[in-house]
C-alpha positions as a Markdown table, in Angstrom:
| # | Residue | x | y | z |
|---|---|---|---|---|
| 1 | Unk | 0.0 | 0.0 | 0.0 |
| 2 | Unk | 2.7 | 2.4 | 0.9 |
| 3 | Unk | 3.6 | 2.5 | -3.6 |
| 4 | Unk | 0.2 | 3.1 | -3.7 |
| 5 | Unk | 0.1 | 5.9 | -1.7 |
| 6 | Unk | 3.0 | 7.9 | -2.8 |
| 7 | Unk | 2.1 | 7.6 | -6.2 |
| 8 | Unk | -1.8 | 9.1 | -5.3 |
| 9 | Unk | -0.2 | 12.0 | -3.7 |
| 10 | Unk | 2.4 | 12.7 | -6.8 |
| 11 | Unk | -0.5 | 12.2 | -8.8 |
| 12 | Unk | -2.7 | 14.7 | -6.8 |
| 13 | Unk | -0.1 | 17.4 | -7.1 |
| 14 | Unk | 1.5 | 17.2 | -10.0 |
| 15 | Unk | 0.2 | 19.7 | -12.7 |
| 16 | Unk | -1.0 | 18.5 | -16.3 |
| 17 | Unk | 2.2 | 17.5 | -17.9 |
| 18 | Unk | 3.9 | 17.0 | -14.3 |
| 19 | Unk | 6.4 | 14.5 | -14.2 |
| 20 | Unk | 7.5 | 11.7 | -11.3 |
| 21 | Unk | 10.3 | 9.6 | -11.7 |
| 22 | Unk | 10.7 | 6.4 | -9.5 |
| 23 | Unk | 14.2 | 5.1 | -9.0 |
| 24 | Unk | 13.6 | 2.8 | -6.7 |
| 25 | Unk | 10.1 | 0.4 | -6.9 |
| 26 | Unk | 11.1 | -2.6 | -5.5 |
| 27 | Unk | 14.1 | -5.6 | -5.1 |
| 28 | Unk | 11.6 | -8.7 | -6.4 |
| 29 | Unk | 14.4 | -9.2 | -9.6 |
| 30 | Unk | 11.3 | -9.3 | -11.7 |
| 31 | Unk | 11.8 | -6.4 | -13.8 |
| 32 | Unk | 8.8 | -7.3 | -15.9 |
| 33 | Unk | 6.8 | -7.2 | -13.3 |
| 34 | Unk | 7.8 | -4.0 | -11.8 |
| 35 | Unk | 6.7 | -2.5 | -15.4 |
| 36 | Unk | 3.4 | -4.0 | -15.2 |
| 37 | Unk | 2.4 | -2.9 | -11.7 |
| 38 | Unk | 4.2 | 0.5 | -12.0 |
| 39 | Unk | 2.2 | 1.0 | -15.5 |
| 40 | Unk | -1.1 | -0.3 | -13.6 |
| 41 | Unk | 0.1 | 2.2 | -10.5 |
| 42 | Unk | 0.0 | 5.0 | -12.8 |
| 43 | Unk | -3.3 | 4.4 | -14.7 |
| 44 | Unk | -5.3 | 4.0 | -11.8 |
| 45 | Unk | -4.0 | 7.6 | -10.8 |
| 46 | Unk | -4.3 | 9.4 | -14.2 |
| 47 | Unk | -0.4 | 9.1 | -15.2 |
| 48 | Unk | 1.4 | 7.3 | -17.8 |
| 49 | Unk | 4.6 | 5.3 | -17.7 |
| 50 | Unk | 6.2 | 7.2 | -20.2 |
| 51 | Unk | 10.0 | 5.4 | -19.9 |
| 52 | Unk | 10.6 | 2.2 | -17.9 |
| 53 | Unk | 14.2 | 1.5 | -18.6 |
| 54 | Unk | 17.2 | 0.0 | -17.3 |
| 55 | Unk | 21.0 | 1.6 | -17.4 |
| 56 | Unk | 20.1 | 5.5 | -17.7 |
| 57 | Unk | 22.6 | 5.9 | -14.5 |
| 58 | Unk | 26.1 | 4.4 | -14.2 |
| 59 | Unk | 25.6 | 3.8 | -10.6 |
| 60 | Unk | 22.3 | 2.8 | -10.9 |
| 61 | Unk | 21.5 | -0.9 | -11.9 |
| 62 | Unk | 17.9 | -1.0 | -10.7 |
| 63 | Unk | 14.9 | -0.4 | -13.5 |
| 64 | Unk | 14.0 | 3.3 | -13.9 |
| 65 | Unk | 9.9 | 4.9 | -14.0 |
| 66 | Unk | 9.2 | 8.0 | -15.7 |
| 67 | Unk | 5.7 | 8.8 | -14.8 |
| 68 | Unk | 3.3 | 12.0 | -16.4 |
| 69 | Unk | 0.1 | 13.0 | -15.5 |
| 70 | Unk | -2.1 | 13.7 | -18.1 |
């Protein structure tokens, strides 16, 4: 619940066109599930998962989210 809740409060103040970007959603090694719960995380609160990727930081291994409200 606690994912759930920080991504209801981004979404509630986040302008139109706002972004949130989630370094750090979880340890399961499952990145495909990650991208399927993040992606359901954000519809349910009026974003989009506009990047999930892996490797945009050299000391960074983990899967990154780029979220925007619409």
């Amino acid at each position: 619940g606690l994912a759930e809740a920080h991504v209801a409060e981004a979404a509630r103040v986040l302008r139109p066109g706002g972004h949130l970007l989630i370094l750090n959603f979880s340890y399961g090694g499952d990145p495909e599930w990650d991208r399927a719960e993040v992606a359901a995380l954000a519809e349910r609160h009026g974003l989009v998962a506009r990047r999930t990727t892996e490797g945009d930081f050299v000391h960074w291994d983990a899967t990154t989210f780029l979220l925007q409200r619409l």
